[in-house]
C-alpha positions, 0 to 999 in steps of 0.5 A: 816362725823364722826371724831373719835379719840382715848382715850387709858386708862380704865375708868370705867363709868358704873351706878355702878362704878360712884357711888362707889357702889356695888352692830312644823311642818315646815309651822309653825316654818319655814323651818330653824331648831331653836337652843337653846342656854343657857348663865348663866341664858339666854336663847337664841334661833336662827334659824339663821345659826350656824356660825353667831348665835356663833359669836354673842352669844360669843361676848355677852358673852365677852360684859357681862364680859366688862359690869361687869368690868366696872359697878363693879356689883356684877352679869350680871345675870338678875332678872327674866328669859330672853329670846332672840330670833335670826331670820334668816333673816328680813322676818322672824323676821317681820313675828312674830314681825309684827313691820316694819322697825325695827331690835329688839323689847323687851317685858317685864313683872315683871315676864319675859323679852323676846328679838327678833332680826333680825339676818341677815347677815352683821347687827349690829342693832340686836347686838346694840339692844341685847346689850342696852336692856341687860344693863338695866337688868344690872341696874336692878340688882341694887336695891333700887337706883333711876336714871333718864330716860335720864342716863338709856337711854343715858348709854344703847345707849353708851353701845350698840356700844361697839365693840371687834377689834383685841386684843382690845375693843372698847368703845364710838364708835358713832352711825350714827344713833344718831348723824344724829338726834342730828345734827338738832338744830332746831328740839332738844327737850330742855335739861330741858325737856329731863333731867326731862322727862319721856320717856314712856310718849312720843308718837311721835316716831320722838321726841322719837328718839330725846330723845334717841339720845340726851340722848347718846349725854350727856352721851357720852360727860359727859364721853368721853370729858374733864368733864369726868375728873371730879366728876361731873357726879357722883356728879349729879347721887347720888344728884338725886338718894337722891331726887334731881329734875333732872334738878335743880341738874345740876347746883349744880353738874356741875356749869352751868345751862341746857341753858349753858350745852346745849350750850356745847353739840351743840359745841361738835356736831359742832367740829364733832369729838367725842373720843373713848376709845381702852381698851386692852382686858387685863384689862378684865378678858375673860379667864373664859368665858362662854361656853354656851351649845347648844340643837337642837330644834325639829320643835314642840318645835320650834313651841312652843317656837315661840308660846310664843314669838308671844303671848309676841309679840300680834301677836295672829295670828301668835302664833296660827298658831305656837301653832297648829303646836306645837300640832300637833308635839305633844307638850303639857304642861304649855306653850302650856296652857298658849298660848291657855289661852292668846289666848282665852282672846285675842278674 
């Protein structure tokens, strides 16, 4: 069992705020009627029912405002158009992610990012995902700045199980799933290695995972434990972002070496009692929250845009399925194009 305990006060820890720096027919759609919804720059698509759809689309609206505060950035605006869509249940987010036992997958290009999530009742895995992926594009907006994979990773696990409670915000809740992983010792990947390792290069998903769940783990305890009161976790970020190796900037920056830091963080799992933070929502500014505006969408253009999720996806089958739908509903144009075109080289 997980012990939590409460740290009250605001810290402000995000990647900015560290450094100091500023910086269709019905058979092809389905049979639920698609939404589209617009936030800022995002758009957001759900089949998902009106009521729990609104619920997560306010608190991603309340979690880019925190977001913002704490990082300092400039904009939570991404950098290239973003796309989310919210299925309606695990049937049929499996049917065009055609990726078993997930609840999220994300695709990206240098021109497009695009989110799919199983939006079905009582899961928060869609919204642990929607909001891990959002605070890489948050990164992204601060250019010219060079990070390790483990702070990328660690700090979007972190920022992922921030939760609105009341009059009150949450932050540094733990995640069961990553605190099982990190509960096998023996199975840890070395901390050397997780610190200089590039996270794209890993095969085995059961070593990913570990990769993942202790990069939360560093993160979380260089914040939320009695280092956080130090400068040293800023200090390590801006001598790597100079060009200092990874893990031989840890003992310059921390005054230990990766043997000795991995042995603090073992300790820190062992107590099993991991702090969080209860930020009174007041230190946030949600009085000029964003409205998003809302749009019916027409089965054809449900269609369509399925269609291009499901190219993103390469899940050719489905996405033809949903383009002839879409034509047949009458829809044409660029997208419509560039779907047959995708198609067509897919063969």
């Amino acid at each position: 069992m997980v012990v939590s305990t409460i740290v009250r006060g605001v810290a402000l820890i995000f990647l900015v705020a560290t450094l100091g720096l500023s910086a269709c027919a019905t058979t092809g759609a389905g049979r639920r009627s698609w939404t589209h919804y617009k936030l800022g720059t995002v758009d957001i698509y759900s089949g998902a029912p009106k009521r729990r759809t609104e619920q997560l689309v306010y608190d991603f609206a309340r979690y880019r405002v925190v977001v913002k505060t704490l990082s300092a950035s400039t904009s939570v605006e991404p950098r290239v158009p973003t796309s989310i869509f919210i299925f309606p249940d695990h049937h049929s987010y499996q049917r065009h992610s055609n990726v078993p036992r997930s609840a999220g997958l994300f695709v990206r290009s240098d021109e497009w990012f695009t989110l799919a999530l199983d939006g079905s009742r009582g899961s928060s895995a869609g919204q642990e995902v929607l909001f891990h992926e959002y605070a890489h594009l948050i990164v992204d907006n601060v250019a010219g700045l060079t990070f390790p994979d483990w702070y990328h990773e660690g700090m979007a696990e972190f920022m992922a199980t921030i939760r609105f409670t009341g009059g009150e915000v949450r932050l540094g809740e733990v995640s069961e799933r990553n605190h099982a992983a990190v509960g096998a010792y023996n199975r840890w990947v070395p901390l050397a290695e997780l610190m200089q390792g590039n996270f794209q290069s890993v095969g085995d998903p059961e070593r990913l995972h570990r990769y993942y769940a202790q990069s939360w783990l560093l993160a979380h305890y260089l914040q939320m434990s009695d280092r956080a009161d130090t400068s040293q976790l800023p200090d390590y970020l801006q001598l790597v972002h100079d060009g200092g190796d990874p893990v031989a900037s840890v003992h310059q920056a921390f005054g230990v070496t990766t043997l000795q830091l991995e042995k603090e963080l073992r300790e820190y799992v062992r107590q099993a009692q991991f702090a969080y933070q209860l930020l009174p929502q007041s230190e946030f500014d949600f009085s000029g929250l964003e409205q998003p505006s809302m749009d019916p969408l027409t089965p054809g253009v449900s269609a369509l845009k399925l269609a291009v999720l499901c190219t993103r996806l390469h899940n050719f089958e489905r996405a033809r399925i949903l383009a002839d739908a879409a034509e047949a509903a009458g829809e044409n144009g660029p997208e419509l194009d560039m779907v047959r075109a995708a198609l067509a080289q897919a063969r």
